[in-house]
C-alpha positions as CSV (number, residue, x, y, z in Angstrom):
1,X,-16.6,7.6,25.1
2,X,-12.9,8.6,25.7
3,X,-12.0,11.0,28.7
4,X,-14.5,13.9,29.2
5,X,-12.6,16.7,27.7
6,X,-9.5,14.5,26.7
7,X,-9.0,16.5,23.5
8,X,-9.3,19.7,25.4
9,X,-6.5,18.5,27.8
10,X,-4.1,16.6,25.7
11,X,-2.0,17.4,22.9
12,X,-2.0,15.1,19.8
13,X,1.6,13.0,20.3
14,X,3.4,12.8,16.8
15,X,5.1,10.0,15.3
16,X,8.6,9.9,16.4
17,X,11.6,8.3,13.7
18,X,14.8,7.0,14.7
19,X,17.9,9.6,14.2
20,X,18.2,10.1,10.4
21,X,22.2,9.2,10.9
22,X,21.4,5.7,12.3
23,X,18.5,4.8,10.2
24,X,20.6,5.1,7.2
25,X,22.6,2.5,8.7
26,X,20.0,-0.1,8.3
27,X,16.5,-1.2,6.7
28,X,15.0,-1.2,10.2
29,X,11.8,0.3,10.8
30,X,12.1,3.8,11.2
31,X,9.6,4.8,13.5
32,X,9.8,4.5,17.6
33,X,6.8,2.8,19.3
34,X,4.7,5.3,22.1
35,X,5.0,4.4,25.7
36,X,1.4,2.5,27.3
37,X,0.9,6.0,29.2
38,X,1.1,8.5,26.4
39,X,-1.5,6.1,24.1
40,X,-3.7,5.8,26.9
41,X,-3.9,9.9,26.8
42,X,-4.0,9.9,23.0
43,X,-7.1,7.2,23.2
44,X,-8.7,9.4,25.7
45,X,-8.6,12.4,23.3
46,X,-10.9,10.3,21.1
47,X,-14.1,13.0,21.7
48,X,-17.9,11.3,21.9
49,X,-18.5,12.5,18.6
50,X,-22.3,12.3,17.3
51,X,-21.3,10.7,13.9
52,X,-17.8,9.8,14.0
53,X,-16.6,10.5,10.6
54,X,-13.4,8.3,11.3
55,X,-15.0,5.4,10.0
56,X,-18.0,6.2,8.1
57,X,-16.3,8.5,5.8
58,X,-12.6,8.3,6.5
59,X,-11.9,4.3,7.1
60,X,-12.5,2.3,4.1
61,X,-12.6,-1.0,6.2
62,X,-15.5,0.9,9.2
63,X,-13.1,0.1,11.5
64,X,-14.7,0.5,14.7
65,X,-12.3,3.4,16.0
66,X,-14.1,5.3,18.9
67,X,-14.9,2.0,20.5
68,X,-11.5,1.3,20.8
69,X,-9.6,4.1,21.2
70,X,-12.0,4.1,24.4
71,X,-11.2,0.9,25.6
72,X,-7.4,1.9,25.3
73,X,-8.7,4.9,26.9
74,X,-10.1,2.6,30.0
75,X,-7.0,-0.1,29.9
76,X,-9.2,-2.7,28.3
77,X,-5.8,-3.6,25.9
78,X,-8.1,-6.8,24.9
79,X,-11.3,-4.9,24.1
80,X,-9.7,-2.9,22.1
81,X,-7.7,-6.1,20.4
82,X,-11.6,-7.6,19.8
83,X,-13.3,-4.8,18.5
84,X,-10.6,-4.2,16.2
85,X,-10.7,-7.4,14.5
86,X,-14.0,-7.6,13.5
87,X,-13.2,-5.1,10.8
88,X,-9.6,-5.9,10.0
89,X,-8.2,-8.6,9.0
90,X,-4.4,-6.9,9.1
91,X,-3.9,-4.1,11.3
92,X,-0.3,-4.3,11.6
93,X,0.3,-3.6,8.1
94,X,-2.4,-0.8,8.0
95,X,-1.2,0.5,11.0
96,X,2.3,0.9,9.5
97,X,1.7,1.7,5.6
98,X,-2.1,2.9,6.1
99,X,-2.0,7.1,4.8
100,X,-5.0,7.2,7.6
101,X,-7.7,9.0,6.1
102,X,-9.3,8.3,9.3
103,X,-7.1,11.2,10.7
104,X,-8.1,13.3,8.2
105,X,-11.7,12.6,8.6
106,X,-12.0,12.9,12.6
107,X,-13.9,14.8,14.0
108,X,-11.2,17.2,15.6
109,X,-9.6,17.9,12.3
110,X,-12.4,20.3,12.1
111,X,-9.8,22.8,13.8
112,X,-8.1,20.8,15.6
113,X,-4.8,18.0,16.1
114,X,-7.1,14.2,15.0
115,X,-6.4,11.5,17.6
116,X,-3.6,9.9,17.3
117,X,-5.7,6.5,15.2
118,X,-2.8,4.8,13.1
119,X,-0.6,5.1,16.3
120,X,-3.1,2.9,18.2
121,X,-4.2,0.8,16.2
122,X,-0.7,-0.2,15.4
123,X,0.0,-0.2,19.5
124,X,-3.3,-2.4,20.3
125,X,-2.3,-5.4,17.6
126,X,1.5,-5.6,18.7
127,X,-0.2,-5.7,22.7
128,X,-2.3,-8.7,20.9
129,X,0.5,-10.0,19.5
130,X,2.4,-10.0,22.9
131,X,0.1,-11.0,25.0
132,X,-0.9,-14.2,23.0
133,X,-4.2,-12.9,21.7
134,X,-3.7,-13.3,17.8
135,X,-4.6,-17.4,18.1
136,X,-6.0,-18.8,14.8
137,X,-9.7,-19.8,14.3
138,X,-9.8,-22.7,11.9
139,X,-13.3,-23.3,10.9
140,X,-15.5,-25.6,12.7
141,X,-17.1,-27.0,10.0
142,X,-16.0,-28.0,6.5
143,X,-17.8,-26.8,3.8
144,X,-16.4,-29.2,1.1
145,X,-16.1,-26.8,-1.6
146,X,-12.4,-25.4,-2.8
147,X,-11.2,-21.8,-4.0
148,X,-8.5,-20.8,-5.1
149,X,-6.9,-17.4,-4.1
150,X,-3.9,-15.7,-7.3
151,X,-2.3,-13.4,-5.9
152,X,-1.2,-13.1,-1.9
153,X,-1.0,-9.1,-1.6
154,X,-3.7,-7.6,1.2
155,X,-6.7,-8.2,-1.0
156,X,-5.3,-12.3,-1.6
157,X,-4.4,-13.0,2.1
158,X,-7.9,-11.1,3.5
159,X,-9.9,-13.0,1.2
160,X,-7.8,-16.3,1.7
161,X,-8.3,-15.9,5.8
162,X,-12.1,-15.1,5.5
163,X,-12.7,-18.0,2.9
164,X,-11.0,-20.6,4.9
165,X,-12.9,-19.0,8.0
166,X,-16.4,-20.2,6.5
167,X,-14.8,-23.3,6.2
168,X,-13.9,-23.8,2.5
169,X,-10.7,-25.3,1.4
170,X,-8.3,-22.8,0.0
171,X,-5.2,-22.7,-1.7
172,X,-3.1,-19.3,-2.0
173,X,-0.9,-19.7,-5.2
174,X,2.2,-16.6,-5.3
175,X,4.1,-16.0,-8.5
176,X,7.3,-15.5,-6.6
177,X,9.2,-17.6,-3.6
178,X,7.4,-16.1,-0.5
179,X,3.7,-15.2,0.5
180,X,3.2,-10.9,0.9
181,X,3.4,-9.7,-3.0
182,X,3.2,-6.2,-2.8
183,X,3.7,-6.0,1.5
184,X,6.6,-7.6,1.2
185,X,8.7,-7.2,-2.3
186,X,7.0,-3.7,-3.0
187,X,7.2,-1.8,0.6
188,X,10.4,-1.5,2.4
189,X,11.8,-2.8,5.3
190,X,12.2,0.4,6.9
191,X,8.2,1.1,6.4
192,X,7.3,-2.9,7.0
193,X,9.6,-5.1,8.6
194,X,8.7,-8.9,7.1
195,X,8.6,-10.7,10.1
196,X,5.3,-8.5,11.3
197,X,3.9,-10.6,7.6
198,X,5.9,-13.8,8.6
199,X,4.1,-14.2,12.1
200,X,0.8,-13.4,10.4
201,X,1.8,-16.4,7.6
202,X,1.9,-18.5,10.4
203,X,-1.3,-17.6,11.2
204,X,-2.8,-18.7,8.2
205,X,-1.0,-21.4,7.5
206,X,-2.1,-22.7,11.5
207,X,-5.9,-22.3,9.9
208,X,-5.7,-24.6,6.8
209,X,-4.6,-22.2,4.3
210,X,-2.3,-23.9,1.6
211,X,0.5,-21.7,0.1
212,X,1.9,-22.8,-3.4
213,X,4.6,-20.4,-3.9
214,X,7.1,-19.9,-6.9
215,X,3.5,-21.1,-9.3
216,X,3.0,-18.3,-12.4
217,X,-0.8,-18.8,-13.0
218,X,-1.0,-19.7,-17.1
219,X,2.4,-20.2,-17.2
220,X,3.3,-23.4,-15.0
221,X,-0.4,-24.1,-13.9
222,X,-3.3,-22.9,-16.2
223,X,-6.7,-21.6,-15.4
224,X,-8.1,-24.5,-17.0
225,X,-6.9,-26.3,-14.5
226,X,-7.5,-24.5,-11.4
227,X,-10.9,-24.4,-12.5
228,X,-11.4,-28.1,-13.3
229,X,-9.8,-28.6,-9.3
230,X,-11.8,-25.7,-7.3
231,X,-15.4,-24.4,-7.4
232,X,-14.1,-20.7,-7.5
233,X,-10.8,-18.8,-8.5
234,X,-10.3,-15.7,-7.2
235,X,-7.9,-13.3,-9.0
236,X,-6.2,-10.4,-6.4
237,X,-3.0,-10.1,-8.1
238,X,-2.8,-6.5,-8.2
239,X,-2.1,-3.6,-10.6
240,X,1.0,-3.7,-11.8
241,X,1.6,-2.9,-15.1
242,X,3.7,0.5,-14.6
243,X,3.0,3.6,-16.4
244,X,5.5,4.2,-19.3
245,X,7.9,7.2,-20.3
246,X,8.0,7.6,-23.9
247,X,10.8,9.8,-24.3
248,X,14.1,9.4,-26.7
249,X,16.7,7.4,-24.7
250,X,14.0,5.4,-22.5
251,X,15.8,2.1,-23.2
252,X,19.3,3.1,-22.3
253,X,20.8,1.1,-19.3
254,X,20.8,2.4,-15.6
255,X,16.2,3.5,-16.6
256,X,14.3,1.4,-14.2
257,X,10.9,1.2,-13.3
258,X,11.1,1.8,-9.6
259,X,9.2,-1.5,-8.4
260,X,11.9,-3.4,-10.0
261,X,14.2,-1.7,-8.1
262,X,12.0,-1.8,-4.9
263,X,11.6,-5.5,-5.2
264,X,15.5,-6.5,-5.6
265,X,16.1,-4.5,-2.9
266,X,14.1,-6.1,-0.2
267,X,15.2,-9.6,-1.9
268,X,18.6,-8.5,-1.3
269,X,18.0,-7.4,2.6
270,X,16.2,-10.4,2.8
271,X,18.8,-12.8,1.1
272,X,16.9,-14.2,-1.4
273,X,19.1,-12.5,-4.3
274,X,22.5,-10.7,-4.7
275,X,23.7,-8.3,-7.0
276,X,20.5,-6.4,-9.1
277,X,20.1,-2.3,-9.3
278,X,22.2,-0.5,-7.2
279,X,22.3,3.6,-6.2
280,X,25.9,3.2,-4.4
281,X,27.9,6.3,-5.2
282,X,25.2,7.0,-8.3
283,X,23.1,10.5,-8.6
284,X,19.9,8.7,-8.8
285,X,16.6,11.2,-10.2
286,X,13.3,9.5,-9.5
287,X,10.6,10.5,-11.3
288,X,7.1,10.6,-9.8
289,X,6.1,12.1,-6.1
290,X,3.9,9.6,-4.4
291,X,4.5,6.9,-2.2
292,X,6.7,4.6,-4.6
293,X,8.9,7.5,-5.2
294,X,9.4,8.5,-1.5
295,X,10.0,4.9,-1.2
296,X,12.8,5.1,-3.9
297,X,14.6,7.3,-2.0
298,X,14.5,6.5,1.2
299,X,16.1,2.9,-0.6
300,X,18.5,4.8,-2.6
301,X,19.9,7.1,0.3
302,X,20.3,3.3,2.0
303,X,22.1,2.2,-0.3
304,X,24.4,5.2,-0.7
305,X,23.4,7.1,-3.1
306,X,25.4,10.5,-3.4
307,X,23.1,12.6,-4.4
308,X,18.9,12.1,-5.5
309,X,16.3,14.2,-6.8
310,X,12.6,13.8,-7.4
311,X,11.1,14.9,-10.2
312,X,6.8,15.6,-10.5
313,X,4.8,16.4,-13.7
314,X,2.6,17.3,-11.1
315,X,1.7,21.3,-9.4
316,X,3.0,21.4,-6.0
317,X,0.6,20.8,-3.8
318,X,-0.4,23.5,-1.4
319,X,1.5,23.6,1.7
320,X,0.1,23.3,5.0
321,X,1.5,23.3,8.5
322,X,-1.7,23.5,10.6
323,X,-2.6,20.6,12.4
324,X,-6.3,20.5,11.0
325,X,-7.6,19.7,8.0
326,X,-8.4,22.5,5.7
327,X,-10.6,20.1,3.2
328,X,-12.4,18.1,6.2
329,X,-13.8,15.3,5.9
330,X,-11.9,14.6,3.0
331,X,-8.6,13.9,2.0
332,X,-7.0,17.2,1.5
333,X,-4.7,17.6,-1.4
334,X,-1.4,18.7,0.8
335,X,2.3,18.9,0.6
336,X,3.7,15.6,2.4
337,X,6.8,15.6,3.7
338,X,7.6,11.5,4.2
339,X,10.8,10.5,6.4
340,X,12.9,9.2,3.5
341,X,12.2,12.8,2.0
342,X,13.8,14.1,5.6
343,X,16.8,11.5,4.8
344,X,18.1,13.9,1.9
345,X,16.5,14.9,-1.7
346,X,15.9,17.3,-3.7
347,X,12.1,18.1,-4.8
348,X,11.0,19.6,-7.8
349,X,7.2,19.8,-9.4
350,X,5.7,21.2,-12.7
351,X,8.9,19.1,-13.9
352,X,8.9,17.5,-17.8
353,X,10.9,14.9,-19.4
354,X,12.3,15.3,-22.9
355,X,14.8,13.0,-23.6
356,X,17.9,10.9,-21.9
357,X,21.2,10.8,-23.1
358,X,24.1,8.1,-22.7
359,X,27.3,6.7,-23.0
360,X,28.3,2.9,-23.7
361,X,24.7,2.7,-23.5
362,X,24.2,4.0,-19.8
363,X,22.1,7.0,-19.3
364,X,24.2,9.8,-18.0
365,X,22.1,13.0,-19.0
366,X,18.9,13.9,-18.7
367,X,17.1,16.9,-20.6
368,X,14.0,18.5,-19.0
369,X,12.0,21.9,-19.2
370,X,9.6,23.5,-16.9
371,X,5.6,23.7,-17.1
372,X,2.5,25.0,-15.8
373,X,-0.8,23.5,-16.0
374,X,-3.6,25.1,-18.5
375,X,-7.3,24.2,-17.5
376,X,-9.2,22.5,-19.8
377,X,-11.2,24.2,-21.7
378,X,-15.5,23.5,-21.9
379,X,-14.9,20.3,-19.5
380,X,-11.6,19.0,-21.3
381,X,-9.1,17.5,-19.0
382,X,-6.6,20.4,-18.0
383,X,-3.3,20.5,-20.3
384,X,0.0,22.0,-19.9
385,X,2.3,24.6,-21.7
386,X,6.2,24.9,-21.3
387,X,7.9,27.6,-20.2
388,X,10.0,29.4,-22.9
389,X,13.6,29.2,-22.0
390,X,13.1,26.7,-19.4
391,X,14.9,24.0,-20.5
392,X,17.4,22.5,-18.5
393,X,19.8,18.9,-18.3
394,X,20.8,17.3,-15.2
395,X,23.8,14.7,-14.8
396,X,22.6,11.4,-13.8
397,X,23.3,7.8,-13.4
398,X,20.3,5.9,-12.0
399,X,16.6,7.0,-13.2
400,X,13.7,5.0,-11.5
401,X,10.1,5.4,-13.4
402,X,7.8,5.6,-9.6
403,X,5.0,7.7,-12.3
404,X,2.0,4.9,-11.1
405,X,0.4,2.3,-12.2
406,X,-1.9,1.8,-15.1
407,X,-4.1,-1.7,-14.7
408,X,-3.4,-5.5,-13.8
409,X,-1.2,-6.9,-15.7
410,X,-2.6,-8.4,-19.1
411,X,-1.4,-12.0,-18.5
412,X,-1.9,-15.3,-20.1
413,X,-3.9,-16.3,-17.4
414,X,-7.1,-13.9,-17.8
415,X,-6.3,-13.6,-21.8
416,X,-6.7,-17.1,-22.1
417,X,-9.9,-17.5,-20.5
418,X,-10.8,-14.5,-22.3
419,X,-11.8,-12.2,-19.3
420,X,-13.5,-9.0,-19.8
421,X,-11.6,-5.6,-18.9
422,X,-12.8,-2.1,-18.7
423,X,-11.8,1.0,-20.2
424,X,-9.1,1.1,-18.5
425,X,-7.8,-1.9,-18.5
426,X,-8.7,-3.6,-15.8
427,X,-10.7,-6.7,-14.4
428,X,-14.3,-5.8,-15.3
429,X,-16.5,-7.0,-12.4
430,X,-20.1,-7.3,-11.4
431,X,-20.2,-7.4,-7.1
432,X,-16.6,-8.6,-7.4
433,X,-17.8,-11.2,-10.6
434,X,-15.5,-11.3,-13.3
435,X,-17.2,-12.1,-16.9
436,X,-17.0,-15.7,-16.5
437,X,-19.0,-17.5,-14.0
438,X,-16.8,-18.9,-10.9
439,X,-14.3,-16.2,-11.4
440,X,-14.0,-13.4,-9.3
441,X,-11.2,-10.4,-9.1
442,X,-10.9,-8.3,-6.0
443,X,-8.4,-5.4,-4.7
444,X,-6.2,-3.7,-7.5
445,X,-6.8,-6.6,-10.0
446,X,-10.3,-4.9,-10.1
447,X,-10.6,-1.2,-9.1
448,X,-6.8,-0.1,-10.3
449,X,-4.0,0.9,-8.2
450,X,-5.2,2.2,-4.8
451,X,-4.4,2.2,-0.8
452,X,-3.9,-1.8,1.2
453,X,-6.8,-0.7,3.0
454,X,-8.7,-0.8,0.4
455,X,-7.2,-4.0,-1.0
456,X,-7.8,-5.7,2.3
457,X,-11.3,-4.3,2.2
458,X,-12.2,-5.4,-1.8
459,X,-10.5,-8.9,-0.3
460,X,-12.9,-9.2,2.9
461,X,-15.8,-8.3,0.6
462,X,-14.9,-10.2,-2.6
463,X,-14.8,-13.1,0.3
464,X,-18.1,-12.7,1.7
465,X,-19.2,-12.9,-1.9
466,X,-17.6,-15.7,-3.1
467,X,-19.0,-17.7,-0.3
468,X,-22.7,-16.5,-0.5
469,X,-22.0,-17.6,-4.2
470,X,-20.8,-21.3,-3.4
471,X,-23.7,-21.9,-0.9
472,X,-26.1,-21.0,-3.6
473,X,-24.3,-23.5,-5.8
């Protein structure tokens, strides 16, 4: 498996990003594809591990990554293309936004550089897309019965492909004008350009899938119906009901939740809308320091913003420039430096909001103090305590709330049918069964906000599910 002493050998290759100057320029993708030689190496560095935590702990799809990183390894570009899509469904969008916790998990992060995974994965689909491998595999035989799929994020478009595959008939209904949901109005160009989705769309559509686009479930088509015209639903429309600031001065203009902002943004680069939230010439603050925040201000900067900060309620997490993981095999809780944050920002943690302040009704101040975190006392959830004489104001004129997500949205659709949620708000599901029998709920809809890799994976499993549960019935 791999090159005998290919680790030993052979340096892990980083990612390499286009000049920060010219990727400003443009919502291009920001990252520059490896040469066939140098992932060849990286695949050989893949070592013959005895229980290759990549996928067994790392992966949450299993996908199959010392088989192929050894047929890249050996030149066997379609090999690799096979094994891989056994598992998954998608690999150039998890190849591109994935985190990889398989890196984290290898083997070699023990104490070492992990193989270069993400890189290759992404490098065997695009080969697969090149070469003419990616062909689509309408079923065989027709089942007769009908689903259909709310929602066309990862979890809706894996479920819709792997339902159509067993041969039932299945329509993919999208609230807005194009098929992607969160891949394509919620990620960036620069991250995920839309025609790697558009060529995959194609795909489906070449299989049987039916698209209804521009369709609110319980809105312009009820349940009621859908129900009376399929033999399943299943609901994979996501998380999105953003987490709220209750401060004084909240509802003054220019305070945006930042998916709102995300989404006109890739509407605008992709000329489906003009006009909407712009950061041009603004000091933009985003609040919030995961991935929907970095992806503010790599948007922001884009858009030419003159100055932006990020605020976190959050500690800073501890910082760590060695190449190996210092929680292995888990995910370690590290300082990440993304490549919008290398584009220009200003990063500050144990940060709180008090209060905005505007004129004519625009936010142009906002008041803050500084924190640190208390632990909780006899099991209580840890608190926090302000620093005296920390308070502070900064002059601002575009705030974007990127603080998370709390649960699916509560929408006329499950309320009417009276669907079960849990404590915290979401779906509640039994094996991917909602409370009402021939509904089901899969990805974010069901387990909260979380990674597409996991939403592909609750998608190829709520699948498998829903059709075990039609050939019973």
């Amino acid at each position: 498996m791999g090159k005998t002493n290919g680790f030993l050998e052979t340096g892990r290759s980083e990612l390499r990003y286009r000049d920060v100057d010219i990727r400003l320029t443009d919502y291009n993708e920001v990252t520059i594809d490896k040469t066939v030689e140098e992932l060849v190496e990286q695949g050989g560095r893949c070592m013959e591990c005895g229980t290759p935590f990549c996928h067994s702990i790392g992966c949450p799809i299993v996908n199959l990554i010392p088989e192929w990183n050894d047929a890249i390894w050996r030149g066997q570009w379609k090999e690799a293309f096979e094994r891989l899509e056994i598992t998954n469904n998608f690999p150039e969008f998890t190849g591109r936004v994935c985190p990889a916790p398989c890196e984290t998990s290898c083997t070699l992060s023990i104490n070492d550089a992990p193989v270069t995974i993400k890189q290759n994965e992404r490098a065997i689909i695009e080969k697969a897309f090149d070469e003419g491998w990616v062909m689509p595999r309408p079923p065989r035989i027709e089942s007769g019965k009908t689903v259909a799929v709310i929602g066309s994020g990862p979890a809706g478009l894996a479920a819709a492909q792997q339902l159509r595959r067993a041969g039932h008939r299945v329509s993919l209904f999208e609230k807005n004008r194009k098929i992607g949901g969160l891949l394509r109005y919620g990620i960036p160009d620069f991250k995920l350009d839309k025609r790697v989705i558009d060529r995959r769309i194609a795909q489906l559509l070449a299989e049987g899938v039916v698209f209804e686009t521009g369709v609110h479930i319980g809105d312009d088509i009820s349940i009621r119906y859908l129900r009376n015209k399929n033999d399943a639903i299943l609901f994979a429309i996501g998380a999105s009901q953003p987490r709220e600031l209750p401060v004084p001065g909240r509802k003054l203009g220019g305070i945006h939740y930042a998916m709102n902002f995300l989404s006109q943004s890739n509407r605008r680069a992709s000329g489906e809308m003009e006009g909407g939230i712009e950061a041009e010439d603004k000091t933009v603050l985003v609040i919030g320091g995961g991935d929907t925040g970095s992806d503010c201000i790599g948007t922001a900067r884009r858009q030419g913003a003159k100055k932006v900060y990020q605020y976190e309620i959050m500690p800073k997490p501890m910082v760590w420039n060695e190449s190996w993981n210092p929680s292995w095999p888990n995910w370690p809780n590290i300082l990440r430096t993304t490549s919008s944050h290398k584009e220009g920002c200003e990063r500050e943690w144990n940060i709180e909001t008090l209060s905005f302040e505007g004129r004519n009704n625009a936010v142009n101040r906002g008041n803050f103090r500084r924190i640190e975190w208390m632990p909780g006392v006899k099991g209580a959830r840890p608190g926090i305590r302000a620093i005296p004489g920390s308070d502070f104001s900064l002059d601002i004129d575009l705030v974007l709330l990127a603080m998370g997500f709390v649960h699916v949205e509560h929408s006329r659709a499950l309320i009417d049918q009276a669907i079960e949620f849990d404590e915290r708000g979401n779906i509640r599901t039994d094996n991917y069964h909602t409370s009402i029998e021939g509904l089901f709920a899969a990805g974010d809809a069901d387990v909260g906000a979380s990674l597409v890799v996991r939403a592909l994976n609750h998608g190829r499993l709520a699948a498998q599910e829903i059709n075990r549960w039609l050939m019973k019935n």
